[in-house]
N, C-alpha and C positions, 0 to 999 in steps of 0.2 A: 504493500500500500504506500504511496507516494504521500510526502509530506507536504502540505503549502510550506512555499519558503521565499523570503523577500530577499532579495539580493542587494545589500547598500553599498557602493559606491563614495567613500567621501572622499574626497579625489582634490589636488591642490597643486597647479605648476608650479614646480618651484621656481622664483627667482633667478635668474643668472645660470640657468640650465637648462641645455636645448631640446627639441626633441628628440634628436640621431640620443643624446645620451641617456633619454626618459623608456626610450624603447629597449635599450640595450637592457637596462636596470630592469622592464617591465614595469616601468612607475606610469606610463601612459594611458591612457583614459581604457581604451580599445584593447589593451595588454591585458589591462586589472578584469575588464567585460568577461573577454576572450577564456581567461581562467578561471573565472567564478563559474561561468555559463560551465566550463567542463568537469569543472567539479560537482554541482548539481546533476549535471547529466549521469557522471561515473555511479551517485550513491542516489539517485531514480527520485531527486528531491523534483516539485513542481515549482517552477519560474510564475512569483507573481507580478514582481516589477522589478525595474533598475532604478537606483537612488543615485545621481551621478550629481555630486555638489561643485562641477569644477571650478577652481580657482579660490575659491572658501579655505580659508584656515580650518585646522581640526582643532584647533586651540578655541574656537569657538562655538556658539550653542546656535546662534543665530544663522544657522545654514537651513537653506529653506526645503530642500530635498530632505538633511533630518529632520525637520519638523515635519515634514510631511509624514516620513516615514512612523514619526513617534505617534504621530494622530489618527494611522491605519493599526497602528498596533491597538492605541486604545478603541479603537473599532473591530477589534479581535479578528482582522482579517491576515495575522501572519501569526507562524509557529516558528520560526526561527529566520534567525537573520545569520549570512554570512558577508566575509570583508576579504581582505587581502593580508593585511597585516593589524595590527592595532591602533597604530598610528595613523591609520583612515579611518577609523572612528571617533577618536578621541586622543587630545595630546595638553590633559590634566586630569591628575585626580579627580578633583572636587566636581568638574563637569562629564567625567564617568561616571561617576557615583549618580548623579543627575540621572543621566540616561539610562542606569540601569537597574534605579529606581522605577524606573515605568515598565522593563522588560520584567521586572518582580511581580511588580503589582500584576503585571495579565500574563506572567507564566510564563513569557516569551524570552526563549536561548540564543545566545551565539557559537560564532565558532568564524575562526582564521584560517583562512588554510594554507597560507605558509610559516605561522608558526602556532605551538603548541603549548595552550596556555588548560588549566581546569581549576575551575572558582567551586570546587567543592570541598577543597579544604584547604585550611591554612598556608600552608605552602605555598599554595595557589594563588590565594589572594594575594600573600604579601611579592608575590615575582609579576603581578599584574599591577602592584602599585611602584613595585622599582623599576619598570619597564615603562612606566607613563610619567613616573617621576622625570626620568634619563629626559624621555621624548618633549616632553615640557621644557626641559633646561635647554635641550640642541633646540627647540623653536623662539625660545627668547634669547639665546647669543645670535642667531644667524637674523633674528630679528635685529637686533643691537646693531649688528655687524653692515647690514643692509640701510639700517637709520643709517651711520657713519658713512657710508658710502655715499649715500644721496646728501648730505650734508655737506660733505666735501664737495660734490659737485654744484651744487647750489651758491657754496663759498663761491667755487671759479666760474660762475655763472654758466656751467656746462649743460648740456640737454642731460635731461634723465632717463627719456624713454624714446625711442626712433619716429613715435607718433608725433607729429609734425603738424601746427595750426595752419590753414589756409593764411596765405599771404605770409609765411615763414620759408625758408630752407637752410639744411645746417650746413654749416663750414667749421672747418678747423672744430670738430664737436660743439660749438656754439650756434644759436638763433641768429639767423641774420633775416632781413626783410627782403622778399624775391618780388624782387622788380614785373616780375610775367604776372604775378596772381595778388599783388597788393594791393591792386585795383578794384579787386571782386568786393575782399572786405570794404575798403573805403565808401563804394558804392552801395552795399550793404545799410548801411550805418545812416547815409545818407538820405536814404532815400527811406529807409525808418524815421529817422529824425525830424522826416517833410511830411510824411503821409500818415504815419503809427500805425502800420496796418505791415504784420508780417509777411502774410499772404498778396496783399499787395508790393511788398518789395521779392519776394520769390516771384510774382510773373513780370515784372522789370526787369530782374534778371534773365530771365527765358529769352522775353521777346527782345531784348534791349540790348543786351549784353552777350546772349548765348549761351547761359552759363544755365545748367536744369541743377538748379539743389534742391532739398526737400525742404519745408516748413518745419521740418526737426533742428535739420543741420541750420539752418537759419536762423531759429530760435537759441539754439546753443551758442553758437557764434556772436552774436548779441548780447551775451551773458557772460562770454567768458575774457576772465578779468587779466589774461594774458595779452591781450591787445592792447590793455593800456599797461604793458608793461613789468603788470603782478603775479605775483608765483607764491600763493600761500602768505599773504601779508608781507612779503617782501618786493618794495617797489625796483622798479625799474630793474627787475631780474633778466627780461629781455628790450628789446630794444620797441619803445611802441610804436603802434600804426595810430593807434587812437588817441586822444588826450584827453589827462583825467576829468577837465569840464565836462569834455564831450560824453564822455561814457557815463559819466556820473548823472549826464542830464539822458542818458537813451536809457540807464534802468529804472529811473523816475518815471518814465512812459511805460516801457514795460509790467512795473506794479499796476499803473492805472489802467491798461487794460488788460489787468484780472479781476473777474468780478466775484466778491467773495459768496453773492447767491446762489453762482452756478459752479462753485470749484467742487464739489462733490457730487455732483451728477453726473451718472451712469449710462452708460450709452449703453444699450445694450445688443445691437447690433454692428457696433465696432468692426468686431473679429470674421460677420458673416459678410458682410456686403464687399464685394471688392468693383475693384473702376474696369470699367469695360475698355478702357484705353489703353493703360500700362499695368493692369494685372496686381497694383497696389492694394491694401487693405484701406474700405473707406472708411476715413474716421468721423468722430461726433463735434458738431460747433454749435454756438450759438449766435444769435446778433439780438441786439434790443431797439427795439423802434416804440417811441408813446408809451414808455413805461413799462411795455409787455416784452420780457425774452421768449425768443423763436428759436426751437431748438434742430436741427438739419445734419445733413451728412455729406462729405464731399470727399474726392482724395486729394490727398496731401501733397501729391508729388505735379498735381496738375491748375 
């Protein structure tokens, strides 16, 4: 008789290490699948789901895949859960104990299957708590270790990540302003700061300029406080396209056009309607005329 069994996944790329060497190790998303899947198969368990948290620290509770997973537990729809190592489940004490608080309370086991742990007797416990101890400490030095890094770089005003703002290109590992695409922003900003209407500066950009960006990436771009030069409260980390008047007076317009009656309204046909044009997902708006909001759908990208 086959057992239900939920297969978790808490899965986290590490920092400053590639794929070619995530696959070697088997730390890779698809590796960690790939094994678990065979293991279930070998001992005739039934696959109810995959729990895949990637990029989630294990050092924390607030992974939305565990939560998931802990909320079908208390829905008694799993009899055992299996992982990879222990460290994909958990990397503390006190937030094992957490979680395994809940597999108590509704009966529900684990098990690793590349290493060999048994929480039925003492011994047991105490090599699962000096094992999550260890795991804790190597995630808050290489934590440390990583702060440090990015600090220094910040000192020498160096990029941190290769993800690159429109209207940036890096040199000599620093931001410098690209001449080809610093335009886009400018006009951005611009032509917000004339009209206030995002949507209306995404189809200026279309028809005017040529450029198709989304009402996402618009929206972001607008907001984000690297254009005038800041990087986490630290001014003039890069070199700005915008000036702080200028930004300071486009997120003054951006507050005013949210409106706090309609920030928690549900669209709920969001995720079904897509645009018959570009295949996008259409999303939910509003407009207010005479007092009255009118609530509609359009997409995004057009």
């Amino acid at each position: 008789m086959k057992c239900n069994i939920k297969i978790c996944l808490s899965i986290k790329n590490k920092l400053r290490v590639s794929t070619e060497e995530q696959a070697l190790r088997g730390d890779s998303i698809e590796a960690q699948k790939q094994a678990l899947s065979d293991y279930a198969e070998k001992n005739q368990y039934r696959i109810i789901d995959y729990y895949i948290d990637d990029g989630f620290t294990a050092t924390s509770l607030n992974r939305p895949n565990l939560q998931r997973l802990l909320n079908d537990i208390k829905e008694g729809k799993i009899d055992l859960v299996i992982f990879t190592k222990i460290d994909r489940w958990s990397r503390g004490v006190r937030n094992y104990y957490k979680i395994q608080d809940v597999l108590d309370t509704h009966k529900v086991h684990w098990k690793t299957i590349f290493e060999n742990y048994d929480t039925s007797t003492a011994a047991g416990q105490l090599h699962i708590n000096i094992m999550l101890s260890v795991a804790e400490n190597e995630a808050a030095v290489t934590s440390e270790r990583i702060k440090a890094v990015f600090n220094n770089k910040v000192k020498n005003k160096e990029v941190i990540t290769g993800k690159v703002p429109k209207g940036y290109k890096i040199e000599n590992k620093k931001l410098v302003i690209d001449k080809e695409t610093v335009h886009i922003v400018e006009n951005i900003f611009s032509h917000f700061e004339t009209h206030q209407s995002k949507r209306a500066t995404m189809n200026f950009l279309r028809d005017e300029i040529g450029v198709n960006l989304s009402y996402k990436t618009i929206s972001n771009m607008l907001s984000n406080s690297l254009y005038n030069g800041e990087y986490r409260g630290i001014v003039y980390y890069y070199p700005s396209i915008i000036d702080k008047k200028r930004f300071d007076k486009v997120q003054l317009l951006l507050k005013r056009n949210i409106s706090s009656n309609t920030a928690n309204r549900v669209y709920l046909f969001s995720s079904l309607l897509v645009c018959s044009y570009c295949n996008h997902n259409i999303g939910g708006f509003n407009t207010k005329h005479n007092d009255k909001f009118f609530f509609n759908y359009r997409c995004n990208f057009n």
